[in-house]
DOGU-325760 format. One record per residue (C-alpha): residue number from 0; residue in three letters; x, y, z. Coordinates in Angstrom, 3 decimals, always signed. Each point is the difference from the previous one (the first is absolute). Example, Ala and Ser with C-alpha at 12.3 -4.5 7.8 and 13.67 -1.06 7.14 Angstrom:
<nodes>
{0, ALA, {+12.300, -4.500, +7.800}}
{1, SER, {+1.370, +3.440, -0.660}}
</nodes>
This chain:
<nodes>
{0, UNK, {-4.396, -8.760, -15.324}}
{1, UNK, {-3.251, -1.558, +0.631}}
{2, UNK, {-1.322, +2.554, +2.090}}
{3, UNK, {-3.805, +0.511, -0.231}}
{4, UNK, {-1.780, +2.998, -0.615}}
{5, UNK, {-0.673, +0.817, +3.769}}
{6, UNK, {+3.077, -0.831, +1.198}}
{7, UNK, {+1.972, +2.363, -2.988}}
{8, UNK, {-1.900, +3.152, +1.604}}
{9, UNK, {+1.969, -0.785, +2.997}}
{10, UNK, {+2.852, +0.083, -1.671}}
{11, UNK, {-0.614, +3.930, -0.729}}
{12, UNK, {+1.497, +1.599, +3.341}}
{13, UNK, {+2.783, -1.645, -0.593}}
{14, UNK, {+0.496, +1.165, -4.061}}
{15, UNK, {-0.814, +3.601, +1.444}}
{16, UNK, {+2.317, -0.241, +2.962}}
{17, UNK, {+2.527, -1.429, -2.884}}
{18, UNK, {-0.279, +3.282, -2.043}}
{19, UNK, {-0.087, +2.380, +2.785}}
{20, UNK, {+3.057, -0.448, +1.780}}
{21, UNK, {+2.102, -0.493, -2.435}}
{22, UNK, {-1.405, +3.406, -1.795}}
{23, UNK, {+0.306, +1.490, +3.205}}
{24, UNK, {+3.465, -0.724, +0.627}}
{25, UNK, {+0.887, +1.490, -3.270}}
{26, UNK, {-1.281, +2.651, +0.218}}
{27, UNK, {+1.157, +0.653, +3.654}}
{28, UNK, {+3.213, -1.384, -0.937}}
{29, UNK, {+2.239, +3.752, -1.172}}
{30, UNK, {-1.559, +1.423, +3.294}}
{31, UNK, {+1.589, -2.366, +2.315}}
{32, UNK, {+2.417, +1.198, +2.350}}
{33, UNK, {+3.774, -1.835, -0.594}}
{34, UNK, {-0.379, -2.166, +2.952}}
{35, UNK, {-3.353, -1.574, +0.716}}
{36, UNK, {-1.578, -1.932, +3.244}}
{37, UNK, {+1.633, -3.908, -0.078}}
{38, UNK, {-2.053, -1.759, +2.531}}
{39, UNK, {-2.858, +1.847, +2.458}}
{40, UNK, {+0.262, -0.881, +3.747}}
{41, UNK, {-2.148, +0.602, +3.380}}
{42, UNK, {+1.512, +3.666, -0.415}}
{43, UNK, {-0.388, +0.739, -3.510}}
{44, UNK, {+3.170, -0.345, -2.396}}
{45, UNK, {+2.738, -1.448, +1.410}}
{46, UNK, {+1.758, -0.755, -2.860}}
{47, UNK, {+0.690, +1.454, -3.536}}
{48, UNK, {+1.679, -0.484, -3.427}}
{49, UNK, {+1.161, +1.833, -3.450}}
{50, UNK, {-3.241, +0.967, -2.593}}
{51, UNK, {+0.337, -2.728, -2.599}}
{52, UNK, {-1.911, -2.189, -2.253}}
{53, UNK, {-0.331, -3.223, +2.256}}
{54, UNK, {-0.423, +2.132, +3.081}}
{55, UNK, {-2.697, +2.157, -0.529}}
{56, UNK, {-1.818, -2.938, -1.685}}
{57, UNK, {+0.368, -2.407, +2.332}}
{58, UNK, {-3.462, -0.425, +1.186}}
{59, UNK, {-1.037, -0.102, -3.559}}
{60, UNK, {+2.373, -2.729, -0.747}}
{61, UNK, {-1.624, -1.668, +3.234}}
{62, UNK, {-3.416, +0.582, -1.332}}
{63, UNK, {+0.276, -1.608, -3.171}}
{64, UNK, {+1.535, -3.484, +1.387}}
{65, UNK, {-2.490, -0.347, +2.255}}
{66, UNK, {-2.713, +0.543, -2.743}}
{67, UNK, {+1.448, -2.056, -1.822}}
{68, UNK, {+0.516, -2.922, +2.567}}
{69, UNK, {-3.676, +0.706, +1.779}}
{70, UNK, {-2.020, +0.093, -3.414}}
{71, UNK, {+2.197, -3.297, -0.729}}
{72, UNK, {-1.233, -1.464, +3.388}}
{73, UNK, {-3.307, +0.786, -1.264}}
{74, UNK, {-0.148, -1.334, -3.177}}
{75, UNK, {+1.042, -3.211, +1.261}}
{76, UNK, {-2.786, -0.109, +2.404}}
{77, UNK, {-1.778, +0.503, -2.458}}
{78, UNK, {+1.252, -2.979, -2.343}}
{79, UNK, {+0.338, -2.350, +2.690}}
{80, UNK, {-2.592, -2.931, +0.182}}
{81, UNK, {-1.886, +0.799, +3.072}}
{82, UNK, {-0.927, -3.440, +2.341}}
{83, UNK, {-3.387, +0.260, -0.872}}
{84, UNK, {+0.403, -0.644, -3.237}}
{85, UNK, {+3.254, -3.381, +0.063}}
{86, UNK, {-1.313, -3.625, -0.711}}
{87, UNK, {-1.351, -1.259, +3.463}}
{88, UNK, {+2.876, -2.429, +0.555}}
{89, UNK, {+2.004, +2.990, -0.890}}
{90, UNK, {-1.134, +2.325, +2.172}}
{91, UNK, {+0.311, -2.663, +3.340}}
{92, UNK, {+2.987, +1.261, +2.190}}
{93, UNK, {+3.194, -2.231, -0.973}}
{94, UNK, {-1.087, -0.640, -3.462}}
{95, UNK, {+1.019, +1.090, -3.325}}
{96, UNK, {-0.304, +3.540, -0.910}}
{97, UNK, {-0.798, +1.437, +3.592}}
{98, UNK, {+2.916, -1.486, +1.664}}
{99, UNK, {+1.809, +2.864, -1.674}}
{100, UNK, {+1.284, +2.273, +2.737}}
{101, UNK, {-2.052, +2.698, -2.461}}
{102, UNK, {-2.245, +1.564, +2.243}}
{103, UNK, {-3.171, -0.048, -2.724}}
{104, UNK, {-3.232, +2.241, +0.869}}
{105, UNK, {-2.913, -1.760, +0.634}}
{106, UNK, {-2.233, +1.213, -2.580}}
{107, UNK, {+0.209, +2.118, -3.022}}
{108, UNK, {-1.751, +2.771, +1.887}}
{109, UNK, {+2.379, -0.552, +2.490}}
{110, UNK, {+2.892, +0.495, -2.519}}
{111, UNK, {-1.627, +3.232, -1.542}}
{112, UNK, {-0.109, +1.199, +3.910}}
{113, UNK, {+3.791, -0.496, +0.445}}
{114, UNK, {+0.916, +1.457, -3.391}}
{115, UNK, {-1.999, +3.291, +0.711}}
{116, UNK, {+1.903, +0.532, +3.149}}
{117, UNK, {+2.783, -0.357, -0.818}}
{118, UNK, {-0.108, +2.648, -2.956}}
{119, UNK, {-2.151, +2.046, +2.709}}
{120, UNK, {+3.573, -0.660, +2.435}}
{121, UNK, {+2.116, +1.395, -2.760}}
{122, UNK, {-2.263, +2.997, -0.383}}
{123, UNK, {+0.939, +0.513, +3.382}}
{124, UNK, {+3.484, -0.855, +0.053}}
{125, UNK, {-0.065, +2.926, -3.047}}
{126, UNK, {-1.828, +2.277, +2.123}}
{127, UNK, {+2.579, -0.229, +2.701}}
{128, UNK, {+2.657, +0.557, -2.327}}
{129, UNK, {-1.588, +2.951, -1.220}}
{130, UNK, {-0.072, +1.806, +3.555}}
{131, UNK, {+3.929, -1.143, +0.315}}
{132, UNK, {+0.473, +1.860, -3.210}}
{133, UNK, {-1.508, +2.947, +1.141}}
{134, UNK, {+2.732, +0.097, +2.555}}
{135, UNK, {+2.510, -1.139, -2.175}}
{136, UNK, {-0.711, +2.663, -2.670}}
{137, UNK, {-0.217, +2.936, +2.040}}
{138, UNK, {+1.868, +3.156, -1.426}}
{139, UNK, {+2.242, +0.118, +3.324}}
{140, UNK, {+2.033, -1.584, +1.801}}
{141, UNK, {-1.830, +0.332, +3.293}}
{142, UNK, {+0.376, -2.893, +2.568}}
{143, UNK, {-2.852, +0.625, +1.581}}
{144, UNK, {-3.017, -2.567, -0.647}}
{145, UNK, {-3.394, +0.439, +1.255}}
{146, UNK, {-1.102, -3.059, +2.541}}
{147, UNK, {-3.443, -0.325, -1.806}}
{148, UNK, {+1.715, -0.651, -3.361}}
{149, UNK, {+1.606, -3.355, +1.443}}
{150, UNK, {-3.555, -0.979, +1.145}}
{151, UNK, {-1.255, +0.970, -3.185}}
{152, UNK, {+2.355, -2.267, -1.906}}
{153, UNK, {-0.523, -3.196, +1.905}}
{154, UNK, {-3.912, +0.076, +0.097}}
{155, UNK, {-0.726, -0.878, -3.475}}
{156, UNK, {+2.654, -2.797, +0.321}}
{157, UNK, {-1.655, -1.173, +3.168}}
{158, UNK, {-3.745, +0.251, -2.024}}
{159, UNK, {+1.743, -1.811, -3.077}}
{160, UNK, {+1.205, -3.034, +2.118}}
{161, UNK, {-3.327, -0.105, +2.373}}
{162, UNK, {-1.939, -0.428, -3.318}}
{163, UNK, {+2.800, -3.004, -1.159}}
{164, UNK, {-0.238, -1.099, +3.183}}
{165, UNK, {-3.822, -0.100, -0.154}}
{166, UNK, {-0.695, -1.512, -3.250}}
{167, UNK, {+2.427, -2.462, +0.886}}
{168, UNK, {-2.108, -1.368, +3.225}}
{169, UNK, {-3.131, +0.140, -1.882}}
{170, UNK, {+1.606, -2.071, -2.376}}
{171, UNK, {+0.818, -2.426, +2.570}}
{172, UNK, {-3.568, -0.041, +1.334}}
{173, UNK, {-1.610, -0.485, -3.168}}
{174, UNK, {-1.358, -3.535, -0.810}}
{175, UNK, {+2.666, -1.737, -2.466}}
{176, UNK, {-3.625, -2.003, -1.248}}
</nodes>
């Protein structure tokens, strides 16, 4: 990995989140009830399956592909050769290098922007996870949901992908030089 200094202290949510759920699960784990909540709907659990390995650590399992695919998508903006800095005739739309249907960040600070939010995404992604384990791991079998907790799942997804969605656009508005 070539990440930098900065950018590996965002990478520490998402080693903590990494540790905690799966240490939570386990230990949760021999308190489960036999059949545990399957999907969450508009009226709390509307479906459920047997206590096993894969079930119970499904979000965990989730979790850990999408840190591994989102701190992949950020490494590679990270070794990608931003615009500002291909040959001139390069860097001309049609030519060469930037004819590529790779999407390449403008500048390097531009690149270092996208790779920090997209770890800062995952954190998110991880912290959503982490309220549907709450409900996932409870020590009953109660259908019941609160409304709040459904809001309180999607928010830090919607934060995540308003600050992707942010660097992003800056990244188009910066000045390839």
């Amino acid at each position: 990995m070539v990440f930098s200094r900065p950018v590996r202290l965002w990478l520490l949510p998402n080693a903590a989140l990494l540790a905690v759920l799966p240490l939570w699960g386990i230990l949760r784990y021999p308190h489960l009830p036999s059949r545990i909540p399957q999907h969450l709907g508009s009226d709390g659990v509307d479906a459920w399956t047997e206590r096993s390995i894969g079930s119970a650590f499904a979000l965990v399992f989730v979790y850990i592909g999408v840190t591994v695919l989102l701190t992949a998508c950020a490494e590679l903006a990270l070794r990608v050769t931003p615009q500002a800095e291909l040959p001139r005739e390069a860097a001309s739309f049609g030519h060469g290098l930037a004819s590529s249907s790779l999407n390449r960040p403008r500048t390097r600070a531009s690149a270092l922007g996208t790779a920090r939010a997209l770890l800062v995404l995952n954190a998110c992604t991880g912290i959503s996870l982490l309220i549907g384990c709450g409900v996932l791991w409870r020590s009953t079998a109660d259908r019941e949901v609160p409304g709040w907790l459904f809001a309180a799942m999607l928010l830090p997804l919607l934060a995540g992908t308003a600050g992707t969605v942010a660097a992003a656009i800056r990244d188009r508005r910066a000045p390839a030089n």
